[in-house]
GUDO-843211 format. One record per residue (C-alpha): residue in one letter; x, y, z. Coordinates in steps of 0.2 Angstrom, whole numbers, padded with zeros to 4 digits, always signed. Example, Ala and Ser with C-alpha at 12.3 -4.5 7.8 and 13.67 -1.06 7.14 Angstrom:
# residues 2
a+0062-0022+0039
s+0068-0005+0036
# end
This chain:
# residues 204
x+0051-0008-0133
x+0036+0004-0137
x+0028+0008-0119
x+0021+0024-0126
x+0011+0016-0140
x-0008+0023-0140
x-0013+0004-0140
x-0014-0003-0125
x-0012-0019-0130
x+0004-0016-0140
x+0011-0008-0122
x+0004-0023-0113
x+0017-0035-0125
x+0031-0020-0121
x+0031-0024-0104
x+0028-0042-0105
x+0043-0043-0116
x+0051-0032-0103
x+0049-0044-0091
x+0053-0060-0101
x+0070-0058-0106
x+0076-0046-0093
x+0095-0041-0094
x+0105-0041-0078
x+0111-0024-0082
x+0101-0014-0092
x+0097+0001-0080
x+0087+0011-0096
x+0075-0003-0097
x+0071+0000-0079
x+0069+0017-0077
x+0058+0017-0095
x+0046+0004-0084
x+0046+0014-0071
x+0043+0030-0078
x+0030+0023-0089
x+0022+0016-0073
x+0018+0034-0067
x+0009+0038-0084
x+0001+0022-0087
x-0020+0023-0089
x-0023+0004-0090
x-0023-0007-0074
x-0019-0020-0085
x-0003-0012-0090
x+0003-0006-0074
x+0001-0022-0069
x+0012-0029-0081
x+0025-0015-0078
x+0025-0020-0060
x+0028-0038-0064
x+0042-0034-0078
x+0051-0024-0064
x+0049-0038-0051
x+0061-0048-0066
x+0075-0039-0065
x+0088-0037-0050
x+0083-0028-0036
x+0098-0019-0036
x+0092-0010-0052
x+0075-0007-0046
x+0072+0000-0029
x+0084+0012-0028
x+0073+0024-0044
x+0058+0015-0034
x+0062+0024-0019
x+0064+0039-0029
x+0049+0040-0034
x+0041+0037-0017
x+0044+0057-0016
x+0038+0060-0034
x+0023+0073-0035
x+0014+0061-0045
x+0002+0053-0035
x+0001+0038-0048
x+0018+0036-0048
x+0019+0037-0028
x+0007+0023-0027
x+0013+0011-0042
x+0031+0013-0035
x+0027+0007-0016
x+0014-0008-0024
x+0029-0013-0034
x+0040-0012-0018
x+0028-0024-0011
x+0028-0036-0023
x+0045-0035-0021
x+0044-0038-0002
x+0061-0025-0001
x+0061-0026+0018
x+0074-0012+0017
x+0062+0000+0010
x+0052+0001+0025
x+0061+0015+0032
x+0058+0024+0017
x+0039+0024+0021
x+0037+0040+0029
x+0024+0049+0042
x+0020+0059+0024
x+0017+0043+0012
x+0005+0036+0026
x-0004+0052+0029
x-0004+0056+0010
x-0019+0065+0004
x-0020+0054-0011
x-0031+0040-0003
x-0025+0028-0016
x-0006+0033-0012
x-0011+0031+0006
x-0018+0014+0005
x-0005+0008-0005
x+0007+0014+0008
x-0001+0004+0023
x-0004-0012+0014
x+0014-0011+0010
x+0021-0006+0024
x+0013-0020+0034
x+0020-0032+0022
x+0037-0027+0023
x+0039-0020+0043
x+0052-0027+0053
x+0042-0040+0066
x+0053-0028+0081
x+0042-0012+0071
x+0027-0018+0071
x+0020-0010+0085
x+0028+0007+0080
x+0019+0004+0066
x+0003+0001+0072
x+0004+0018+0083
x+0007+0026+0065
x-0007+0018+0055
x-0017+0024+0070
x-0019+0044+0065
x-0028+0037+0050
x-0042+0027+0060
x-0060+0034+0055
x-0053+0042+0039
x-0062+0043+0020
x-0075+0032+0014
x-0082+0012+0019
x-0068+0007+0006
x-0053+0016+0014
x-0058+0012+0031
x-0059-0005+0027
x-0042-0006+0017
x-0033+0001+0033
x-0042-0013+0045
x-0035-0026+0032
x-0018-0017+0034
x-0023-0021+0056
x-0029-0039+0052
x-0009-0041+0044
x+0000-0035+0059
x-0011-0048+0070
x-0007-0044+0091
x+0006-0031+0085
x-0010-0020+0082
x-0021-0023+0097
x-0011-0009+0111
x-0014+0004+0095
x-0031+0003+0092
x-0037+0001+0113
x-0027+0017+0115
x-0041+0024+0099
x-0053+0015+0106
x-0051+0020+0124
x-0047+0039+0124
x-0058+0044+0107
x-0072+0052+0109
x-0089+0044+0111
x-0096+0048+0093
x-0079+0049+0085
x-0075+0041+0068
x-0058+0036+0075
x-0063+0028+0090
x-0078+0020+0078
x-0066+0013+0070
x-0054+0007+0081
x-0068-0003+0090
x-0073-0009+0074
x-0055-0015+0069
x-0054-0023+0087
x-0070-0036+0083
x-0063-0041+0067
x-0046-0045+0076
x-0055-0056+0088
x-0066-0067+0072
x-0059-0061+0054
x-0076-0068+0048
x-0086-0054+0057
x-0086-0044+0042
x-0080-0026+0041
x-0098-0019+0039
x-0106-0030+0053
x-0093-0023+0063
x-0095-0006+0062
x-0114-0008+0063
x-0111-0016+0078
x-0101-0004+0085
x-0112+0012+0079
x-0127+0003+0083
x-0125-0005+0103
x-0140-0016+0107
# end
């Protein structure tokens, strides 16, 4: 297996090869995948390494996964909880922390709320609705968005969060924009994120 091939075709076959014929026990194989997946310039590749890694046993994967939830390298941050989501670990939730939702990365951020609803206990939904909360109104159309999307999962579970934005933000605050925002899109999906937030910055 040659995941460190300058062709990025050769290390799309490495993975795919990876993934293939996994073996029940070969830990190196693993942590190769997901070291490489930390590194890896090609979305293409990474995608493929995320897919070879969902192959083999969970019991080999998510315990250098969660590792690497507290890695430095923001790439390897974000690869390793979209892997943990395709994996739909449940018991990696708790590994999630205050920090990984708050991370100053904005890719390693939105990767952590889209898999954190995907994987929260139905009894922490809530809770984690409160969470996603502090990060209402924050970055650009696309993050804002992302974190809606991340609302739009957790359904009913999300509504006490954002009224509690939406009720004591202040008046021209991006959070409490948000939060409104986030609130029309719970009542019709097809709203549109950007027709609701014009709506909301722009009252008739």
């Amino acid at each position: 297996m040659n995941l460190n091939s300058t062709d990025s075709s050769s290390r799309l076959r490495a993975a795919l090869d990876a993934g293939t014929t996994p073996d029940s026990a070969d830990t190196a194989t693993v942590h190769e995948l997901i070291a490489r997946c930390a590194v890896e310039p090609d979305f293409f590749v990474r995608d493929m390494l995320t897919w070879a890694l969902t192959r083999h046993p969970a019991s080999l994967t998510v315990p250098p996964l969660l590792t690497e939830l507290r890695s430095p390298t923001p790439q390897a941050r974000s690869q390793a909880l979209h892997t943990l989501s395709k994996l739909g670990e449940r018991s990696a939730y708790p590994h999630i922390t205050d920090e990984l939702l708050s991370d100053a990365d904005d890719e390693v951020a939105r990767t952590a709320w889209r898999t954190a609803v995907s994987i929260v206990p139905r009894q922490d939904e809530q809770h984690l609705a409160t969470r996603l909360s502090r990060q209402l109104g924050r970055g650009p159309r696309e993050l804002r968005r992302s974190l809606s999307r991340a609302y739009l999962q957790l359904g009913e579970a999300g509504r006490p969060a954002l009224d509690a934005t939406d009720r004591t933000g202040n008046t021209n605050s991006a959070s409490r924009a948000h939060a409104a925002a986030t609130l029309i899109l719970l009542e019709d999906p097809d709203y549109g994120f950007d027709a609701a937030e014009y709506a909301v910055t722009h009252p008739e």
